[in-house]
C-alpha positions as CSV (number, residue, x, y, z in Angstrom):
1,X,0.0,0.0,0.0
2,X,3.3,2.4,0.4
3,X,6.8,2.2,0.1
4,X,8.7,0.7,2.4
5,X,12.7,1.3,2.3
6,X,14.7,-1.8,1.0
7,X,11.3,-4.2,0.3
8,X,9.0,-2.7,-2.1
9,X,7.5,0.1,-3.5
10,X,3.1,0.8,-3.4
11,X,1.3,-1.1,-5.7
12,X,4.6,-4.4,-5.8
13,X,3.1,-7.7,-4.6
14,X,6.3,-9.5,-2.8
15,X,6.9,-12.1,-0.4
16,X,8.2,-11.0,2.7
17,X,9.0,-13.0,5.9
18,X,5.9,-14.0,7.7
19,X,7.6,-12.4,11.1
20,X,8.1,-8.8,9.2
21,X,4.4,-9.1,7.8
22,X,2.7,-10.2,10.6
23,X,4.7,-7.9,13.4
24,X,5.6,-4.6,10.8
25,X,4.1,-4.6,7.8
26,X,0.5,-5.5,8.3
27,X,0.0,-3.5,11.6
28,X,1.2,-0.4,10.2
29,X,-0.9,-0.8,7.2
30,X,1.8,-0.6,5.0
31,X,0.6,-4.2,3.4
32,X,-2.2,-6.4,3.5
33,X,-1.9,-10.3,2.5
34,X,-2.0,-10.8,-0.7
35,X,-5.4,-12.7,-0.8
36,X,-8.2,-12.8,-3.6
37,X,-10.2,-10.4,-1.9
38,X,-7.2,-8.1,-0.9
39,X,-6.1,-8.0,-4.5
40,X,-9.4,-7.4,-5.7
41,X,-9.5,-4.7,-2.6
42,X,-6.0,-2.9,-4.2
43,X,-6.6,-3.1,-7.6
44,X,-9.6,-1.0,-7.2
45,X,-7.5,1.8,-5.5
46,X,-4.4,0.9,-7.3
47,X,-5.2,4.3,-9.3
48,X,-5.3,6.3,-6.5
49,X,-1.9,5.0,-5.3
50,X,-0.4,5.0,-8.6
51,X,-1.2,8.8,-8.2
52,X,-0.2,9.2,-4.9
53,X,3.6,7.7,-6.5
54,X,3.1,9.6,-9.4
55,X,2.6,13.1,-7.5
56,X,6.1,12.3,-4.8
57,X,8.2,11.4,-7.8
58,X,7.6,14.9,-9.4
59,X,7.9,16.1,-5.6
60,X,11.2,14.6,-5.6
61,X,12.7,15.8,-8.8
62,X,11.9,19.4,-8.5
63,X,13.3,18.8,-5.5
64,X,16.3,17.5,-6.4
65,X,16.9,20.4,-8.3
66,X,16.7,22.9,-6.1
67,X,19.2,20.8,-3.7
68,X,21.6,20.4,-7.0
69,X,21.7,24.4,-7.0
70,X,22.5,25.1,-3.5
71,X,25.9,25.0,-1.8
72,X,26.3,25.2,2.4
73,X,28.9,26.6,3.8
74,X,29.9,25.7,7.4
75,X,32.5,27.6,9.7
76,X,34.1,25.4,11.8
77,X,37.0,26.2,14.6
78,X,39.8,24.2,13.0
79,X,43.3,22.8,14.5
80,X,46.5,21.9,13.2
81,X,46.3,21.1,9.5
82,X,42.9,22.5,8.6
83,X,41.6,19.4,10.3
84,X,38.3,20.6,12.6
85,X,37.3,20.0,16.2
86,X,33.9,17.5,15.3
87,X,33.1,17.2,12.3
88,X,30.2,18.1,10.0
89,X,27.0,16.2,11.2
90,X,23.9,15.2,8.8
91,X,21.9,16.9,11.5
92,X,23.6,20.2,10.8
93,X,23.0,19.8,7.1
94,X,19.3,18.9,7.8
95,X,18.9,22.2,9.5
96,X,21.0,23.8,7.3
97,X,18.7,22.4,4.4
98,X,15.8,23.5,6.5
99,X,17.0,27.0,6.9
100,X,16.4,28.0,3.0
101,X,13.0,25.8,2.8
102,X,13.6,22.0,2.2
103,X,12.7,19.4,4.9
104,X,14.8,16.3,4.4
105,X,15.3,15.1,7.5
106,X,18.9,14.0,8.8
107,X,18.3,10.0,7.7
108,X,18.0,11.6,3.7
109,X,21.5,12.6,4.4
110,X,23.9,9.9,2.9
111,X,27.8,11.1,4.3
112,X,30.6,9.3,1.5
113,X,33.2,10.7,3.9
114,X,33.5,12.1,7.0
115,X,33.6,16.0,6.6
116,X,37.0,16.7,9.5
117,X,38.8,18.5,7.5
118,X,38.6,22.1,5.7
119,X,37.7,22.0,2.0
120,X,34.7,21.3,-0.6
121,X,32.5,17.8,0.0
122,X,29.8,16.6,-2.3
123,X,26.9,15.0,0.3
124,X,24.2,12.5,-1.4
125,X,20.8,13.6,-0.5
126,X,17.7,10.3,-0.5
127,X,14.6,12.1,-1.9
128,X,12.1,9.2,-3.0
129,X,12.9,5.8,-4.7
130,X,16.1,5.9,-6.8
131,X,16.2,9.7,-6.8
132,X,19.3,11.4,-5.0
133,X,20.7,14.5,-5.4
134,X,23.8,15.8,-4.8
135,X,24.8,18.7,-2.5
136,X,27.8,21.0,-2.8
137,X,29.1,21.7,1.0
138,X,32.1,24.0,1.8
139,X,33.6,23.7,4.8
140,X,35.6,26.7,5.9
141,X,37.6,27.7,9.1
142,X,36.3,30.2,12.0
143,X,39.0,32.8,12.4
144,X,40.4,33.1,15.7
145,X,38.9,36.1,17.9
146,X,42.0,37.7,20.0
């Protein structure tokens, strides 16, 4: 009836572990067996859900352009070697994301590399499905106040 990360996407039929039907899946709503009557049940409402898909794909590309053009810059206090004190979290991009208007949430954040050092970093962003973007971050030094 809706995605579900790493099993299916709305409107698959798939076999799934009776454990993970029985104590997630079917609870939630998120799936129902996959009886006669169940089928019958979906495929009436499949166009509704086909919609529903259709609409957060279209969500997620525009989306992914407006990630694609935007670069964050962080200040950091940095040490010896332009390496930093901490490092760059995915909860700091997610606000910083949240700042000029997009709600990812920090789990969307995908790190390649830890971000400990001073410099440019290209940060994969989960959006819906198979769509990612890719977001420019500059990490910078704080100068030292005397």
């Amino acid at each position: 009836m809706e995605d579900v990360e790493g099993t299916a996407y709305a409107g698959d039929i798939k076999e799934v572990a009776d454990g993970f039907a029985r104590n997630y899946l079917i609870p939630r709503k998120l799936a129902y067996p996959a009886t006669k009557k169940n089928i019958k049940v979906f495929q009436e409402k499949e166009k509704s859900i086909l919609k529903k898909a259709e609409k957060k794909l279209k969500d997620a590309q525009n989306l992914k352009q407006q990630i694609e053009n935007i670069t964050l810059n962080f200040k950091k206090k940095v040490g010896k070697e332009g390496k930093l004190f901490g490092a760059v979290t995915p909860q700091e991009i997610s606000e910083a994301l949240l700042d000029k208007g997009i709600d990812t949430g920090k789990k969307a954040i995908r790190l390649k590399q830890d971000m400990k050092k001073i410099g440019e970093y290209t940060v994969e962003v989960a959006l819906y499905r198979d769509i990612k973007a890719n977001l420019r971050i500059v990490v910078e030094g704080e100068e030292k106040q005397q």
